[in-house]
C-alpha angles and dihedrals in degrees: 000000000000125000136167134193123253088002109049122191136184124198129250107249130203100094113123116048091052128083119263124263123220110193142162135226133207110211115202131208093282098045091262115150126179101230099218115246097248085058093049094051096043089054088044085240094156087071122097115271103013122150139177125246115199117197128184113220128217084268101057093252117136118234115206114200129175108227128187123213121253118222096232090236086068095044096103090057085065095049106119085227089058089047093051082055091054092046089060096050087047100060092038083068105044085053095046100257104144141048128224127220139203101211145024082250105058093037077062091052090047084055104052096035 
């Protein structure tokens, strides 16, 4: 996850399971470069808001990441320590760790039982 203060982003996720893509980009005088479709679609850059971070790694190679903005209401939901939260509950669930209920009544009941 990514995340930055004041100005918190998430990244575009979807990576992993599609096949890569291998483009190229023509950069004119100014620095501006037309993104490809596929790309664009791939970063979620056609929703409001998107942006790019480029990182450069320990080997001098350029990442290039799609990132969403974060109202900053929502920015604790991105926390890692939230996430880490999530995860848990996630994984109560998948293991059958929880009940559902159908009122406020019978949540009380849950609780006192």
């Amino acid at each position: 996850m990514m995340q930055k203060y004041g100005n918190t982003v998430i990244p575009a996720k979807g990576w992993s399971s599609m096949d890569p893509i291998h483009e190229f980009v023509a950069v004119q005088k100014r620095g501006v470069a037309t993104i490809p479709l596929s790309v664009r679609r791939r970063l979620r850059l056609d929703e409001p808001g998107a942006q790019l971070e480029i990182l450069e790694t320990d080997d001098g190679r350029f990442e290039i990441r799609g990132v969403l903005p974060v109202d900053a209401d929502q920015a604790w939901f991105w926390t890692e320590r939230w996430q880490e939260m999530e995860r848990e509950a996630d994984a109560d669930f998948a293991a059958g760790r929880s009940v559902q209920v159908d009122s406020v009544e019978a949540l009380l009941a849950e609780l006192d039982s």
